[in-house]
C-alpha positions in Angstrom: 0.0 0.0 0.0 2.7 2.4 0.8 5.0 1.3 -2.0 1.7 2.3 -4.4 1.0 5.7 -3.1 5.2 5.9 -3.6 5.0 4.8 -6.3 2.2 6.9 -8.2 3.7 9.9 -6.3 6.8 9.4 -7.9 4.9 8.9 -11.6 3.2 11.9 -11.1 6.2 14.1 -10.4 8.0 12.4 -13.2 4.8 13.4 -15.5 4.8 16.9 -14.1 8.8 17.4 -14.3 8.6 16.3 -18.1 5.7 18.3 -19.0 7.5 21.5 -17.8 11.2 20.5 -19.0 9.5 19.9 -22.7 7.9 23.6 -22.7 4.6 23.0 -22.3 2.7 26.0 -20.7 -0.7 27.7 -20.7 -0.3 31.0 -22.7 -2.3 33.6 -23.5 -6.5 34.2 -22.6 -9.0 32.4 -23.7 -11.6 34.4 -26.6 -14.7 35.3 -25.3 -16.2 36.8 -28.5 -15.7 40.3 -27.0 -15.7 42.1 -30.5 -19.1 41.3 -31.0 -19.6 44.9 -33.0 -19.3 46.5 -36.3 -15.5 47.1 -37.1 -14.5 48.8 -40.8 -11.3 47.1 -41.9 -8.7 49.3 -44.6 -5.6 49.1 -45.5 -3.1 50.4 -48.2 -2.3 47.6 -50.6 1.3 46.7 -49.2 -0.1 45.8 -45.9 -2.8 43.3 -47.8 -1.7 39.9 -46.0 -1.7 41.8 -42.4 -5.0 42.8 -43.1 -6.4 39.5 -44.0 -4.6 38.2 -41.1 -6.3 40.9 -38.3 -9.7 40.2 -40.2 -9.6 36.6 -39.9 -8.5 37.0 -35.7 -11.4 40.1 -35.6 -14.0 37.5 -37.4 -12.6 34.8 -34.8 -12.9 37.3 -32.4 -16.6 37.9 -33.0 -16.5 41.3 -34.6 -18.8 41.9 -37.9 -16.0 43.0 -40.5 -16.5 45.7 -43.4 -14.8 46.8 -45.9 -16.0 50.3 -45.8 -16.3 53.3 -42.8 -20.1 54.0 -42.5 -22.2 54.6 -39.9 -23.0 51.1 -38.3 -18.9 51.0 -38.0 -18.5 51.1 -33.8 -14.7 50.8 -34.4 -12.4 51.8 -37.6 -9.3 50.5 -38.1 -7.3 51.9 -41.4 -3.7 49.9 -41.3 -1.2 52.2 -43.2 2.0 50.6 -43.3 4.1 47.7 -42.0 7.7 47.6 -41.9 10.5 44.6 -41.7 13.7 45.3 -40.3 16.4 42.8 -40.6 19.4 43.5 -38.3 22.4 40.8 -37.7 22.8 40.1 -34.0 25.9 37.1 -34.4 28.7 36.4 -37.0 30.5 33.3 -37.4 33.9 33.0 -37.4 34.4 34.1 -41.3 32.7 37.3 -40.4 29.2 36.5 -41.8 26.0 37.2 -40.7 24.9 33.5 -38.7 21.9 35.1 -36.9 19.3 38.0 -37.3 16.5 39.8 -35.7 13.4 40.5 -37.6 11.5 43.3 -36.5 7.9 44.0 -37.7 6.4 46.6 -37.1 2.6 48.0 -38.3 1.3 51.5 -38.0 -2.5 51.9 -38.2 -5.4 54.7 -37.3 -8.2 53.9 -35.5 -11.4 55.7 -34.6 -13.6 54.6 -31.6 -17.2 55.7 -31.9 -17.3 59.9 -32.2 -13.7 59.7 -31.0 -10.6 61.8 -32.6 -8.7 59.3 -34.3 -5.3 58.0 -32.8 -2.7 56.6 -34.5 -1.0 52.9 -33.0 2.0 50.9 -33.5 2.7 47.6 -32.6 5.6 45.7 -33.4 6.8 41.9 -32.8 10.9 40.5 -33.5 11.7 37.0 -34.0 15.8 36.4 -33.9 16.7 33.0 -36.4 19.3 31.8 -37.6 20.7 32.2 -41.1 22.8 29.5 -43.3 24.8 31.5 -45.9 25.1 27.7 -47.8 21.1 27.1 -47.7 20.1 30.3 -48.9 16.8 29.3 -50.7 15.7 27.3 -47.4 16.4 30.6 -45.1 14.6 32.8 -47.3 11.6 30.4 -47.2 12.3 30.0 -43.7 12.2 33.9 -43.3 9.1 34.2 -45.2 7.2 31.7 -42.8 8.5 33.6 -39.9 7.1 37.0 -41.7 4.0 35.4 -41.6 3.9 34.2 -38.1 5.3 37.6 -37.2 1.7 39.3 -38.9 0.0 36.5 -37.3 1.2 37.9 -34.0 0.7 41.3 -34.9 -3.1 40.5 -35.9 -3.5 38.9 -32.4 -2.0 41.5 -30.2 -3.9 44.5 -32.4 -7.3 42.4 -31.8 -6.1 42.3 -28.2 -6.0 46.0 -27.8 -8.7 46.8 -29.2 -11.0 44.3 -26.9 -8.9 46.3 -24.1 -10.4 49.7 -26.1 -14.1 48.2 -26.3 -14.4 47.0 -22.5 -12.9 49.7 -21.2 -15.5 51.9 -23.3 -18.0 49.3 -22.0 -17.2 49.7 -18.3 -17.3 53.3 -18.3 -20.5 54.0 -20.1 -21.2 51.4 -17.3 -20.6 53.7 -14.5 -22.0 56.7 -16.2 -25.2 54.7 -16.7 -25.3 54.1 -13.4 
C-alpha cells in the first residue's frame, strides 16, 4: 500500500517534471467573442496579408468586419503601413551574418465611436538563424516567420482593441449608473 501511493507519487512528479522540461505552458486568454460589433477594416495595398490576417482574428474574435467606414462601424481601423527590419545580432567565425533579428512593425489609425482618431503601433521581433550555404531554405524560412510575425501582430492589435471596447463598455457602465 505504501509502495503504491510511492510509487504513483513518484509517476506523477516524473509526468509533471517532463511536461514542464518539454515547454509546455498555458499562454495567453481564452476568446470570449468580446468584439461582437461592427468594425471597418482598410488598409493600403502593401499591408494586404496583415489585413487579411487581423480580419480573420477580428472575425474569430466575434467582430462583424466591413470593408468600408459607414455609420454602423462602432470601431475603424485603417492599417497604413508595415515595416521589416532585418538587423544581424551574431557572426560566425568568417565574419558572416549567422543570426538576425526580424523586427515588424505595423502603424495603423483607429477611430472609436465619435472619438478623434489615434494613431498605433505595434511591433513583434523574431531572432533565427541564417545559413549563408542554404540560402533558398532561409529565405523560405524567413518568409514563414514573416507570416507568423503578422499573425502575432493581428493577435495583439485584436487584443488592444477588446482592451479599447471594455474599457468603453465599463465606463459608459458607470456613467449609466
Amino acid at each position: 500500500m505504501l509502495l503504491n501511493r510511492l510509487t504513483e507519487k513518484l509517476i506523477v512528479t516524473a509526468l509533471l517534471l517532463f511536461m514542464q522540461g518539454c515547454g509546455f505552458q498555458l499562454k495567453g486568454e481564452l476568446s470570449s467573442g468580446s468584439m461582437a460589433l461592427p468594425v471597418a477594416l482598410q488598409g493600403t495595398p502593401e499591408v494586404q496579408p496583415l489585413q487579411y490576417r487581423l480580419e480573420r482574428v477580428l472575425r474569430a474574435n466575434g467582430a462583424q468586419v466591413i470593408g468600408q467606414a459607414d455609420d454602423t462601424a462602432k470601431l475603424q481601423i485603417f492599417l497604413n503601413q508595415q515595416q521589416l527590419a532585418r538587423r544581424v545580432t551574431a557572426r560566425d567565425s568568417t565574419g558572416r551574418a549567422s543570426e538576425y533579428l526580424l523586427r515588424l512593425t505595423a502603424t495603423l489609425e483607429y477611430r472609436w465611436l465619435e472619438e478623434i482618431p489615434t494613431t498605433k503601433s505595434f511591433s513583434v521581433e523574431r531572432i533565427y538563424s541564417y545559413r549563408n550555404d542554404q540560402l533558398l531554405a532561409t529565405h523560405r524560412q524567413e518568409r514563414q516567420y514573416l507570416a507568423e510575425m503578422q499573425d502575432q501582430l493581428a493577435q495583439q492589435m485584436t487584443d488592444y482593441f477588446s482592451r479599447v471596447v471594455q474599457g468603453s463598455s465599463t465606463s459608459e457602465d458607470s456613467y449609466a449608473n
